[in-house]
C-alpha positions in Angstrom: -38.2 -25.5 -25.8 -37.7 -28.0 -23.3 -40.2 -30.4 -24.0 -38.8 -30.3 -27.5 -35.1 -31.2 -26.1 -36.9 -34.1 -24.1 -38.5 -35.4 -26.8 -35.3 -35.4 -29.2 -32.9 -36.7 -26.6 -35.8 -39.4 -25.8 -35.7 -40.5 -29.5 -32.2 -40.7 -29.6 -31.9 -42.9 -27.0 -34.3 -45.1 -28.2 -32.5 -45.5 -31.1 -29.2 -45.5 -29.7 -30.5 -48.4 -27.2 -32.0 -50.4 -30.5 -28.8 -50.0 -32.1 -27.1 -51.6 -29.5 -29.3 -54.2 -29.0 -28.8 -55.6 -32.6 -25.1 -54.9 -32.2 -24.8 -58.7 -31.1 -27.4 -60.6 -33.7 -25.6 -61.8 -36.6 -27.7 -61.7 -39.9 -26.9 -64.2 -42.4 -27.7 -63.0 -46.1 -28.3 -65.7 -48.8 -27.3 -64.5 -52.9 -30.7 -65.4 -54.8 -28.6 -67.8 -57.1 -31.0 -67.6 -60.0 -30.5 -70.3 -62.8 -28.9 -69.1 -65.9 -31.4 -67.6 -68.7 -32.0 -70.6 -71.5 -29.6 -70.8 -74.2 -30.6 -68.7 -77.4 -31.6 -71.3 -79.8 -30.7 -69.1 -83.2 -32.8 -68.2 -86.4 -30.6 -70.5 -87.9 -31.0 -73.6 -85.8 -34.8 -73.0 -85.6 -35.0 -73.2 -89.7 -32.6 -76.4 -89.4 -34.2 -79.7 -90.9 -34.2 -82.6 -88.4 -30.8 -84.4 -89.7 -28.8 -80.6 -89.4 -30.0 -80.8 -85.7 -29.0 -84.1 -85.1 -25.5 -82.8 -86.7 -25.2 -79.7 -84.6 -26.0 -81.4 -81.5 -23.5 -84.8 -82.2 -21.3 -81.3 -83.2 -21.9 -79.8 -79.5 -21.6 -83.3 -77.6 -18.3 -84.1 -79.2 -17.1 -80.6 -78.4 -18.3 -81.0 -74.8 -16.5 -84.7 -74.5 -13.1 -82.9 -75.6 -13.7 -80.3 -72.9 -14.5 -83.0 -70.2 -11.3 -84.9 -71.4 -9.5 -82.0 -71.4 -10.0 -80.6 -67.4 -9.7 -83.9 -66.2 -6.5 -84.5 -68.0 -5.1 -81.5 -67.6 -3.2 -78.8 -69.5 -2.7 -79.8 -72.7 1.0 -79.6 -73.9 2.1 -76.5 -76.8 -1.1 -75.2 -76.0 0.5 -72.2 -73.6 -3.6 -70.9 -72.3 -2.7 -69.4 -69.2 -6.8 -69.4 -69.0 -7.6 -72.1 -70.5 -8.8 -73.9 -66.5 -10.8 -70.6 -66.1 -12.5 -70.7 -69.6 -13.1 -74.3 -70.3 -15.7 -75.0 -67.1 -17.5 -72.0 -68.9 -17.5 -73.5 -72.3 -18.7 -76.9 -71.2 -21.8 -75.0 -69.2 -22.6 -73.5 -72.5 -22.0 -76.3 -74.4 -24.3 -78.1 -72.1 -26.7 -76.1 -72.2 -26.5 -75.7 -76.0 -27.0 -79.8 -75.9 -30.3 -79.6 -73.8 -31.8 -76.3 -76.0 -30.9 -78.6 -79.5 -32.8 -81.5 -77.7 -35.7 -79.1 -76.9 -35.8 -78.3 -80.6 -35.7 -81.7 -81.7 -38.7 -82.5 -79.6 -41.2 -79.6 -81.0 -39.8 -80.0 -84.4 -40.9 -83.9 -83.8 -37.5 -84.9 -84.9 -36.5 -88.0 -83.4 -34.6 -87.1 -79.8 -31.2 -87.4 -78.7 -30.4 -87.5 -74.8 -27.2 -84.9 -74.1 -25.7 -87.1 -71.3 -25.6 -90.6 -73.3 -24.5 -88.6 -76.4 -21.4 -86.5 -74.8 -20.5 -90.0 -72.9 -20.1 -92.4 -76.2 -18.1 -89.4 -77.8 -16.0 -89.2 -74.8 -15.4 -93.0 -75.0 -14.3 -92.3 -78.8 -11.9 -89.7 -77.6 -10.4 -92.0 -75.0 -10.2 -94.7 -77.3 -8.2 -92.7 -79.8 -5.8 -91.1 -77.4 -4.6 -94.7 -75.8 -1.6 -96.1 -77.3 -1.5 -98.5 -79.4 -0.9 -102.0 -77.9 2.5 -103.5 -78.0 3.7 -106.2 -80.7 2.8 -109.5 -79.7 6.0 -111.5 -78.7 7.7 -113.6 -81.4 7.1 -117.6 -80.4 10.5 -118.7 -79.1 12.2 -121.4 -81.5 11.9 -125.2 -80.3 14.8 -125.7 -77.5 18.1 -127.6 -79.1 18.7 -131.2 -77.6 22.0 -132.3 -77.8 22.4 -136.5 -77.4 25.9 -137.5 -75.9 27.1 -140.5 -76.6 29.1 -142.1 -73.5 
């Protein structure tokens, strides 16, 4: 019965004594980010001819350019989203990614390709162009200065 008691309080101490020797270390763990699963390309957009992809996806880069425009503008007035800076960074991912998986399909369908980032940048130009006020009238030309002659 002793030996047994030995042989118990023996392991306890050893793992009391490892325990406290790893009190101190400091273990970092790292989240496995893992990239987000590719967007679902639908039945719909698979059976697309080459000019309804080129539709949808000038469709998906215009929608991304108004969400760019939009967060870097700030909140839109009468809109009244209390959510709207929480959901819009999610929309543009998915409308991002919705570019790339149209641009996928437009090279294996042999269609003739459009690159997302060019694309969402000219229709963000449009946008900006659209939103700036008009410029001012242009200034009436005065009227020829009045010379009086004296006579003296």
């Amino acid at each position: 019965m002793r030996k047994r008691a030995a042989t118990c309080l023996r392991n306890f101490s050893l793992s009391a004594s490892l325990v406290c020797s790893l009190a101190g270390c400091v273990t970092y763990a790292y989240p496995i980010v893992e990239p987000p699963p590719p967007y679902a390309v639908l039945p719909v957009d698979e059976s697309m001819s080459c000019s309804g992809i080129a539709a949808s996806f000038r469709y998906a880069a215009r929608r991304a350019a108004r969400l760019e425009y939009w967060l870097a503008v700030g909140p839109l007035a009468g809109y009244g989203y209390e959510r709207y800076p929480l959901d819009a960074p999610k929309q543009l991912i998915d409308e991002r990614r919705r570019l790339d998986a149209l641009a996928d399909l437009q090279r294996y369908k042999g269609c003739t390709v459009m690159e997302p980032g060019p694309a969402v940048v000219e229709e963000r130009l449009k946008l900006e162009g659209s939103v700036r006020p008009p410029p001012p009238p242009p200034v009436p030309p005065m009227p020829p200065p009045v010379v009086l002659n004296s006579k003296g």
